[in-house]
KETI-672501 format. One record per residue: x, y negated, z negated of N, C-alpha, C in turn; residue in one letter; residue number from 0. Coordinates in nm, 2 decimals, always signed. Layout:
N
n.x->X; n.y->Y; n.z->Z; ca.x->X; ca.y->Y; ca.z->Z; c.x->X; c.y->Y; c.z->Z; type->A; seq->NUM
...
***
This chain:
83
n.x->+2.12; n.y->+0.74; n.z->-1.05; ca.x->+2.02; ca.y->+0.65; ca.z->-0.98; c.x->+1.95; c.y->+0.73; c.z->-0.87; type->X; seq->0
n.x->+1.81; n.y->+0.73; n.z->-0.89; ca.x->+1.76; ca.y->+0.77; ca.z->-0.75; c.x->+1.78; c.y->+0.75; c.z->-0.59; type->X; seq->1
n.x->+1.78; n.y->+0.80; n.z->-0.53; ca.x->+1.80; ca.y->+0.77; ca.z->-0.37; c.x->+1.70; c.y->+0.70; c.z->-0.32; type->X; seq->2
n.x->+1.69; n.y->+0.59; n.z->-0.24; ca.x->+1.58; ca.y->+0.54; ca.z->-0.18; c.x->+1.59; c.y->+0.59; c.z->-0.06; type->X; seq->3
n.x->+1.45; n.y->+0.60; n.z->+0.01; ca.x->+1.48; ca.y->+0.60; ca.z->+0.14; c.x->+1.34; c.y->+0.49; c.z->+0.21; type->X; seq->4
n.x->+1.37; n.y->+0.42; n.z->+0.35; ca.x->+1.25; ca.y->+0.38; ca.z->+0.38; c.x->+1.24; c.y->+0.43; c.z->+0.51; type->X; seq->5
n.x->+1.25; n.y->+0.55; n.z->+0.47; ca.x->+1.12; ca.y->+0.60; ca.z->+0.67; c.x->+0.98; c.y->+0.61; c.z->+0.61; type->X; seq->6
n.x->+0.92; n.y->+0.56; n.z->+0.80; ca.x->+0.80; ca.y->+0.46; ca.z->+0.75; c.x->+0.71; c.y->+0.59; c.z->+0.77; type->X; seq->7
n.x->+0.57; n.y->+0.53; n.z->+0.75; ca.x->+0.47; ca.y->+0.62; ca.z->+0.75; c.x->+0.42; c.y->+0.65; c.z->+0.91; type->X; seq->8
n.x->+0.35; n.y->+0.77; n.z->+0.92; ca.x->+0.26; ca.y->+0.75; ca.z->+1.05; c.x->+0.20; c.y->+0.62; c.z->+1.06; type->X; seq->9
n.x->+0.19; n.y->+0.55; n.z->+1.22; ca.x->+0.06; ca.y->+0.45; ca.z->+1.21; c.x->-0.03; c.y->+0.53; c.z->+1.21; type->X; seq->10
n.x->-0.12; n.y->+0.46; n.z->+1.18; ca.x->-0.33; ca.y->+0.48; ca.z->+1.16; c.x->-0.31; c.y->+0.62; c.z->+1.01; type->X; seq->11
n.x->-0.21; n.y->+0.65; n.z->+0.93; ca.x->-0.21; ca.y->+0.75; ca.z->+0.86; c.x->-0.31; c.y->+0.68; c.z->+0.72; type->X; seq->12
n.x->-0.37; n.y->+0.77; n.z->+0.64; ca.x->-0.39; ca.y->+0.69; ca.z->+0.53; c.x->-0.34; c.y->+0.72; c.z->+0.42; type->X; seq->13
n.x->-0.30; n.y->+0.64; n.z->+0.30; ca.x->-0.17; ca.y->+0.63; ca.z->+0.23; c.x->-0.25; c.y->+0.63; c.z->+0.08; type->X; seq->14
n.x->-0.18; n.y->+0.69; n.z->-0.01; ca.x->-0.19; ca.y->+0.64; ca.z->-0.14; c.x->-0.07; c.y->+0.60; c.z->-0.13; type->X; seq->15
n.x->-0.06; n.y->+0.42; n.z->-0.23; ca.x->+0.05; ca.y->+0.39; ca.z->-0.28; c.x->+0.03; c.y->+0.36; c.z->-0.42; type->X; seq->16
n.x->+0.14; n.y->+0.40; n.z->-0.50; ca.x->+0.19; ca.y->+0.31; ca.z->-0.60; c.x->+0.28; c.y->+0.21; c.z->-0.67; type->X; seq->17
n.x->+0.23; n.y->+0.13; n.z->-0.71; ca.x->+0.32; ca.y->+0.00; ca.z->-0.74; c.x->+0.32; c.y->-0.03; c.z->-0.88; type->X; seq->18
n.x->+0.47; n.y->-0.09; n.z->-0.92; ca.x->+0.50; ca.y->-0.11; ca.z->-1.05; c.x->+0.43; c.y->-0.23; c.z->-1.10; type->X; seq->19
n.x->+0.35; n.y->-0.26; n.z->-1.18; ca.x->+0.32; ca.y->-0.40; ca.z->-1.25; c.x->+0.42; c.y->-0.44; c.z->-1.40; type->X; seq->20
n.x->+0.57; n.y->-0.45; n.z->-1.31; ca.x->+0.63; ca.y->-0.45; ca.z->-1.45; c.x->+0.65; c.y->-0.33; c.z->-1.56; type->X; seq->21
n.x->+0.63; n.y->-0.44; n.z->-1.70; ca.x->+0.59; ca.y->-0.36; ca.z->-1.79; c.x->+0.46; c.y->-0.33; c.z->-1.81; type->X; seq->22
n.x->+0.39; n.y->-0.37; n.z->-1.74; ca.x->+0.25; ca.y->-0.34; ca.z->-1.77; c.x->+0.18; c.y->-0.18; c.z->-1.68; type->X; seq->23
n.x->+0.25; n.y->-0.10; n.z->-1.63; ca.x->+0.22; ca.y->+0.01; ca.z->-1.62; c.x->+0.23; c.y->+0.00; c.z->-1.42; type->X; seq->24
n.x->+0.12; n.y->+0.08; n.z->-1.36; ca.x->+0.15; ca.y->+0.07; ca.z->-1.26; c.x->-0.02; c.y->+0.07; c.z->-1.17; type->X; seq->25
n.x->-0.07; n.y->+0.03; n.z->-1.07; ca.x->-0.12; ca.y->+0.00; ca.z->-0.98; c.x->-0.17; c.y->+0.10; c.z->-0.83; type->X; seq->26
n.x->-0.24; n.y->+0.15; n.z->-0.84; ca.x->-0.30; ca.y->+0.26; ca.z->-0.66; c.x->-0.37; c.y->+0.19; c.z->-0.62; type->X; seq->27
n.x->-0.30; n.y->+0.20; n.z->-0.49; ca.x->-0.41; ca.y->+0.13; ca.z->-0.35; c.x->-0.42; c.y->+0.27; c.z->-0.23; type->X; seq->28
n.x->-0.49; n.y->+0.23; n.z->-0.16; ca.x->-0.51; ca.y->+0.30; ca.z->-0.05; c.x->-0.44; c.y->+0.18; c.z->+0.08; type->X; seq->29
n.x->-0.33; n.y->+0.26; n.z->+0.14; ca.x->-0.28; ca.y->+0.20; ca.z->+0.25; c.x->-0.32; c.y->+0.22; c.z->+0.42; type->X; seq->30
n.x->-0.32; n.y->+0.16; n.z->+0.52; ca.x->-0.28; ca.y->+0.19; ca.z->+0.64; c.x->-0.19; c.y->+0.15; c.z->+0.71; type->X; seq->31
n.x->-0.12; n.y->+0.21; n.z->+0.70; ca.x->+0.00; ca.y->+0.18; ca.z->+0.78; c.x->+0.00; c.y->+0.11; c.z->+0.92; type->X; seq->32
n.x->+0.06; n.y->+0.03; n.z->+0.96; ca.x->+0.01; ca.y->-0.02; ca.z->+1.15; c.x->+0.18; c.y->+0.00; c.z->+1.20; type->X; seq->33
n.x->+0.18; n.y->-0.01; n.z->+1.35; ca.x->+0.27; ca.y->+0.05; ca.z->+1.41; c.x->+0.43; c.y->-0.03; c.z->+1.40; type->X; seq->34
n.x->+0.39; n.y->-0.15; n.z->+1.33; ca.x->+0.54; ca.y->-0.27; ca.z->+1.31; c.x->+0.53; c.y->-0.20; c.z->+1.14; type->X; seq->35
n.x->+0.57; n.y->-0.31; n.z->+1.07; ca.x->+0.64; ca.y->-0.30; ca.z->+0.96; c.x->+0.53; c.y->-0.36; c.z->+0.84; type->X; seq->36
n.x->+0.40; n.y->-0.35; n.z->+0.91; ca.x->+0.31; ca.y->-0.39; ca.z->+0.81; c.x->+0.16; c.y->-0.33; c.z->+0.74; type->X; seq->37
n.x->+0.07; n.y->-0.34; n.z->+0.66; ca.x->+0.01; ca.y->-0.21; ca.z->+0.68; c.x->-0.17; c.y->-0.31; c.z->+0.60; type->X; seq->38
n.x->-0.25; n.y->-0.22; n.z->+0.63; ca.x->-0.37; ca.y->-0.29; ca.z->+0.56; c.x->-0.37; c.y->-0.22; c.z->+0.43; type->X; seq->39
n.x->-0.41; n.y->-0.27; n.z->+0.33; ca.x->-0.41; ca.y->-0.26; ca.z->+0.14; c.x->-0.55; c.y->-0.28; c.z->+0.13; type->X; seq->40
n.x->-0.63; n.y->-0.15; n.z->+0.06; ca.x->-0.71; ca.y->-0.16; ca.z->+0.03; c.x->-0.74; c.y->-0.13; c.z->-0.13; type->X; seq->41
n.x->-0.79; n.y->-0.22; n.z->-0.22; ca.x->-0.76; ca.y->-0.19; ca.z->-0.38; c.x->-0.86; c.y->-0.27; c.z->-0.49; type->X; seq->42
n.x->-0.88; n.y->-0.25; n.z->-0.59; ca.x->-0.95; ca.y->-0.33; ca.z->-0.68; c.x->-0.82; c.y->-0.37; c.z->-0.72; type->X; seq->43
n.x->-0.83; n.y->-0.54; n.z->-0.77; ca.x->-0.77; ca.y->-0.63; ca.z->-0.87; c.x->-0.84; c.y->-0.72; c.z->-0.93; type->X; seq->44
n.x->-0.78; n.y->-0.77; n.z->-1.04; ca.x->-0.85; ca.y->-0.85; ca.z->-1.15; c.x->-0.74; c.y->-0.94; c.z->-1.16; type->X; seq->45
n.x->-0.67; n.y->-0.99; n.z->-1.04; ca.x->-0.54; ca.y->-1.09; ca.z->-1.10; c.x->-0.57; c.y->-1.18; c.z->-1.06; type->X; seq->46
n.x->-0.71; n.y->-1.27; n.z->-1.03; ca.x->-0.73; ca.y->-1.34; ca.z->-1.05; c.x->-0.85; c.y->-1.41; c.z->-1.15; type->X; seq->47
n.x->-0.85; n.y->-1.32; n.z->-1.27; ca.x->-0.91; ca.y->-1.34; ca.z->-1.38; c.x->-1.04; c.y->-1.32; c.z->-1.32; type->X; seq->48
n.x->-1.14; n.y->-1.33; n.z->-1.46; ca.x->-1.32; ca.y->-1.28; ca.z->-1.46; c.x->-1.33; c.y->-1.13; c.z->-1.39; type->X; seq->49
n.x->-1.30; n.y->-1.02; n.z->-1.41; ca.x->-1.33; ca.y->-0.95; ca.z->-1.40; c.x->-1.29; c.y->-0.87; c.z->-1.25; type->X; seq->50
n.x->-1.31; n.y->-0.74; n.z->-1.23; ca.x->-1.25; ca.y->-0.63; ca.z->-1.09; c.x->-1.28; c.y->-0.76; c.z->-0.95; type->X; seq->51
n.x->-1.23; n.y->-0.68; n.z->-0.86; ca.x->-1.26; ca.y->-0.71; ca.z->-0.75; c.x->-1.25; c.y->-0.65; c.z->-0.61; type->X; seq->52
n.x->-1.29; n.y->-0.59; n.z->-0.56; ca.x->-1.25; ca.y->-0.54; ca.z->-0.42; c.x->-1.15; c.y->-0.65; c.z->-0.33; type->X; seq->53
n.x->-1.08; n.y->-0.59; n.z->-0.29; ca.x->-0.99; ca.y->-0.70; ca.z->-0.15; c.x->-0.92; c.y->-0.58; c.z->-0.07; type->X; seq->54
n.x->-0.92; n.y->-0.63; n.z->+0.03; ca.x->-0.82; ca.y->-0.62; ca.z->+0.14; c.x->-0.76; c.y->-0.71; c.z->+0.19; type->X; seq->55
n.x->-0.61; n.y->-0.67; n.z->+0.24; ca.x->-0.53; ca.y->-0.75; ca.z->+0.28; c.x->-0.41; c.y->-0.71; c.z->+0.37; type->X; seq->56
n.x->-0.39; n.y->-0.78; n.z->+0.43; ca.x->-0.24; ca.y->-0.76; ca.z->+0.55; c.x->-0.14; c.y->-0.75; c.z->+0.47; type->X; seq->57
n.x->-0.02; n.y->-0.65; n.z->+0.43; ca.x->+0.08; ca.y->-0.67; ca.z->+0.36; c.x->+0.18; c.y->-0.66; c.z->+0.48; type->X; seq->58
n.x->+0.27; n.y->-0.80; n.z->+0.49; ca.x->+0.34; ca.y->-0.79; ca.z->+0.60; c.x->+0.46; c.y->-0.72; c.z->+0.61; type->X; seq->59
n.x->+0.50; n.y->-0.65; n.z->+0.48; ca.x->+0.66; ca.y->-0.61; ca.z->+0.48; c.x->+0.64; c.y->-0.49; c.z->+0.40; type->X; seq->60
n.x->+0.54; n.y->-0.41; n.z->+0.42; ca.x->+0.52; ca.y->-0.33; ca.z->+0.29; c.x->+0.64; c.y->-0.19; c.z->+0.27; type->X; seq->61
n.x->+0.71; n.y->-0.20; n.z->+0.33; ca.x->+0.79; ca.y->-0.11; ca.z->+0.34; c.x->+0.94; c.y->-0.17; c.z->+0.30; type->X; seq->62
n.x->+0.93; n.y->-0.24; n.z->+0.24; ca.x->+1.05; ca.y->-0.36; ca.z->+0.16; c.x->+0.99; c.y->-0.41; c.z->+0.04; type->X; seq->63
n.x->+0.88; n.y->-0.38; n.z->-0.01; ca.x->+0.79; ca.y->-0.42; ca.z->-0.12; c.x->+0.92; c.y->-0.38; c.z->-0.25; type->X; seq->64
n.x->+0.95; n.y->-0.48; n.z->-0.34; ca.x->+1.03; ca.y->-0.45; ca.z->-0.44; c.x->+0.97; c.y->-0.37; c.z->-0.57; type->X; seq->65
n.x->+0.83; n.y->-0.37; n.z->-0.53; ca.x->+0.71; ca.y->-0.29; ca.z->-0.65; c.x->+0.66; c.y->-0.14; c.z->-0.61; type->X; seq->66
n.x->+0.69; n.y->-0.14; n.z->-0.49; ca.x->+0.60; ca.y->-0.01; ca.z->-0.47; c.x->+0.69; c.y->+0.11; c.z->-0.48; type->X; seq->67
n.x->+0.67; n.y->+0.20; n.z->-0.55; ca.x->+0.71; ca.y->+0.34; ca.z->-0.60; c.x->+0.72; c.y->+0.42; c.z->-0.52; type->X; seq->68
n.x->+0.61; n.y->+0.45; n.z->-0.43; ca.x->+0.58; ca.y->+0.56; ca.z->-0.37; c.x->+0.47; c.y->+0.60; c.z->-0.28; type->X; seq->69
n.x->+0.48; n.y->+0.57; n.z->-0.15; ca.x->+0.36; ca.y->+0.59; ca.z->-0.09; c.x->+0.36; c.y->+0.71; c.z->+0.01; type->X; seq->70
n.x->+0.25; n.y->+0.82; n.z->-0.04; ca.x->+0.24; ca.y->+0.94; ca.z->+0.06; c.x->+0.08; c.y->+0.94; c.z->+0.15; type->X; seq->71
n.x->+0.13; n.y->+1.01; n.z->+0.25; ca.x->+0.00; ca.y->+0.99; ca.z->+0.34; c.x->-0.07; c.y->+1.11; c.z->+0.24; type->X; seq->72
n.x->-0.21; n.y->+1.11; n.z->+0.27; ca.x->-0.33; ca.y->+1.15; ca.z->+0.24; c.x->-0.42; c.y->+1.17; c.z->+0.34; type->X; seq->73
n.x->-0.39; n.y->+1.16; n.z->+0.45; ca.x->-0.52; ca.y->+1.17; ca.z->+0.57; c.x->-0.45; c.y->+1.11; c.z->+0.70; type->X; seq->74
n.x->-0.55; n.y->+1.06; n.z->+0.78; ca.x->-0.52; ca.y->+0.96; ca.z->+0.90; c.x->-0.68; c.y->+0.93; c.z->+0.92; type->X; seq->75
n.x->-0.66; n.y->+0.81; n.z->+1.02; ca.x->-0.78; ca.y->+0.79; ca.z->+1.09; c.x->-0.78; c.y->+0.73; c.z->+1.23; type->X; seq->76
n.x->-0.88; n.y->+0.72; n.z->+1.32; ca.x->-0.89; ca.y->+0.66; ca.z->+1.44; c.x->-0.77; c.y->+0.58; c.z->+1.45; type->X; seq->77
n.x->-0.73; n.y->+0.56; n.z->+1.59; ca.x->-0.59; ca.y->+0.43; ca.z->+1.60; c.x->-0.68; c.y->+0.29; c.z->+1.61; type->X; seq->78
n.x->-0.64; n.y->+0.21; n.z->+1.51; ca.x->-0.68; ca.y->+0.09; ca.z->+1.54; c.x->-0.82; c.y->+0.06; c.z->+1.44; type->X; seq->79
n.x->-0.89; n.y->+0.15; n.z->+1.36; ca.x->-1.01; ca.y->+0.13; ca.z->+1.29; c.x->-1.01; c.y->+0.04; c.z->+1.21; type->X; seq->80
n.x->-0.91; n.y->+0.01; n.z->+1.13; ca.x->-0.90; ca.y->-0.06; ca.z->+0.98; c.x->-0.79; c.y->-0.18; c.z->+1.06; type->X; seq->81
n.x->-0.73; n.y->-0.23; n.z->+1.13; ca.x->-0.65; ca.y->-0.29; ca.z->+1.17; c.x->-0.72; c.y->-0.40; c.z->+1.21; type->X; seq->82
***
């Protein structure tokens, strides 16, 4: 069995994540991490039928997320920009 670990990201860092969709394969977002336990998600989804969609969202626990695989920083930005 793999090792989990959850140490968190930099805040203001910016993140690729990936997440499991099941059996249906797997999901990349672009994350920002913020300084508690929560981070902004930025991504296309179509799960709410007719076609892509841009969204952002507050993910409150994302570092307890039962789907997400793997999130490594990729950058950083200003403190506070995307928050």
């Amino acid at each position: 069995m793999a090792q989990q670990t959850k140490e968190k990201a930099v805040a203001n860092a910016i993140c690729a994540g990936l997440f499991s969709r099941g059996g249906e394969g797997f999901h990349w977002t672009i994350i920002v991490p913020a300084p508690d336990e929560s981070a902004v998600v930025f991504h296309a989804t179509n799960n709410k039928g007719g076609g892509w969609f841009y969204e952002r969202k507050v993910h409150d626990r994302i570092y307890y997320s039962k789907t997400i695989c793997v999130l490594v920083q990729i950058g950083a930005c200003s403190r506070g920009r995307f928050l």
